[in-house]
N, C-alpha and C positions, 0 to 999 in steps of 0.2 A: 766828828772825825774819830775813827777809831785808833787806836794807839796802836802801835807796832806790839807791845809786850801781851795786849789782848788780842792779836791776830796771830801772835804765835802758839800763844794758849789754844786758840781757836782750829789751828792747823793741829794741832796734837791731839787736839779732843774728836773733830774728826777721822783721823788717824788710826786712834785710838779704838773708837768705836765701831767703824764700816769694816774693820776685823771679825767682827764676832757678831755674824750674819748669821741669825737661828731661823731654822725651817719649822711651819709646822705642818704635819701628816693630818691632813683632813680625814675622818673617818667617812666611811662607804654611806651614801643616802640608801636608804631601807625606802624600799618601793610595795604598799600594799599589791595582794594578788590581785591581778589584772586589770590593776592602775584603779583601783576602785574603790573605797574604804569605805568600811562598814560607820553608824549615824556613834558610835562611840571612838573612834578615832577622831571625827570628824570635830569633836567634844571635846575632846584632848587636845587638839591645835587649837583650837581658838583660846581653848581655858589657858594654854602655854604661850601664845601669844598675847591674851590680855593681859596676863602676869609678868611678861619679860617687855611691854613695850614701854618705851620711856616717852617722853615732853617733846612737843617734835623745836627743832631747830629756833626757831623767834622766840618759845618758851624759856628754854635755855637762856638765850641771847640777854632777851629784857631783864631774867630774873637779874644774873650778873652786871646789868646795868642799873637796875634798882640796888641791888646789895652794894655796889661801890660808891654810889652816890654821884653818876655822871649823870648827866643830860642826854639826849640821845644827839643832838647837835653837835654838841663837845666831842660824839664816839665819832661820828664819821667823818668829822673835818680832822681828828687823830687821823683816824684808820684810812683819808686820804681816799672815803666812799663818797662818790654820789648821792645825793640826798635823795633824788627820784627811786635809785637803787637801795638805799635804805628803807626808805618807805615800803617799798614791794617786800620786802622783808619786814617788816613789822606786820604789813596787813595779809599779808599769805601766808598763811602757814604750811602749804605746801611747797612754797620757795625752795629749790634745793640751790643755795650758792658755790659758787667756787670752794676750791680747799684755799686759793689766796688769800679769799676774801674774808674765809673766817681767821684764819691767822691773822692780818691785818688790824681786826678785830679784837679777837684776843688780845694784842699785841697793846693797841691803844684803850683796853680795859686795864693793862701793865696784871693779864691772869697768872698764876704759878701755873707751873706745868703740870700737876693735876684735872686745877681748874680747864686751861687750854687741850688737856687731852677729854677733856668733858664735854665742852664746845665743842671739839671737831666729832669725835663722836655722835652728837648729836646731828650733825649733818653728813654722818656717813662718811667722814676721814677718819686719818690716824697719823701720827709721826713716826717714823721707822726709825730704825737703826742702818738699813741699807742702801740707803739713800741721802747724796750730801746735802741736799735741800735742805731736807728733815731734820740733816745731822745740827747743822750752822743756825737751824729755828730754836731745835732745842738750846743750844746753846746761849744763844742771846737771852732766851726764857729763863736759862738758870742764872746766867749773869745780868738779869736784869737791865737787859738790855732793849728797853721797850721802842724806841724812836724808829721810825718806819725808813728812815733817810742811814740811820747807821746800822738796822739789820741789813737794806740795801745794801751798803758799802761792804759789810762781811759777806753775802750772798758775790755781789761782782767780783771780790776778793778770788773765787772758787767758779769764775766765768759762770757762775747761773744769773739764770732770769731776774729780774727784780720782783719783787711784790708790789711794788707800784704800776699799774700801765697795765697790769694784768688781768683778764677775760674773769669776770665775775661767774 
């Protein structure tokens, strides 16, 4: 159960934050002439693509379950996953899961919000600033707040969804 004095915290910190919504300006995609590009551009994307591409998502996942020293049993009876759905997740590495599911995740790895912004990264999220979901995840993250039943309770607190019940 979470205490009154950290739910007030909590209403402040979101408050606080969904203020200072920053935009970014995408810059214009550059179209070779007549959608066609010559065998050295061609060179240049993939060499820039080999270079910029990270570990795909189960890489990620296992390493920080190997680096903490859990079980993978221990993660998902946390994380309140499916062990069928786990597994699909260990053996795919194509897997793309929910954004709940990796928070969940995260959540029962008890990752810092670096680490957790590493994880969702890897599967193609991110936690915002303009969003209370995001706002009340980060949150629990910095207060260590890792228990899936009392992020829950601050999530209902702010009428969102739960992370438990939630479409993987």
């Amino acid at each position: 159960m979470l205490e009154e004095k950290l739910l007030i915290e909590l209403v402040k910190y979101v408050k606080k934050h969904s203020s200072n919504i920053e935009y970014n300006i995408c810059e214009p995609i550059l179209y070779c002439k007549n959608n066609v590009c010559n065998e050295a551009q061609n060179i240049e994307i993939e060499d820039f693509i080999n270079h910029k591409r990270k570990s795909p998502f189960n890489q990620v996942l296992f390493g920080f379950i190997d680096k903490k020293g859990f079980s993978d049993s221990n993660v998902y009876k946390k994380a309140d996953i499916d062990r069928r759905l786990f597994s699909k997740i260990r053996s795919n590495t194509n897997y793309h899961p929910g954004k709940n599911t990796v928070i969940a995740l995260a959540l029962a790895l008890e990752l810092s919000k670096k680490e957790t912004d590493e994880l969702l990264s890897s599967a193609g999220y991110s936690l915002t600033e303009c969003d209370t979901f995001d706002l009340v995840i980060q949150f629990c993250i910095n207060k260590k707040i890792y228990n899936i039943q009392n992020v829950n309770e601050a999530l209902d607190y702010f009428s969102l969804k739960p992370l438990i019940g939630a479409e993987a």
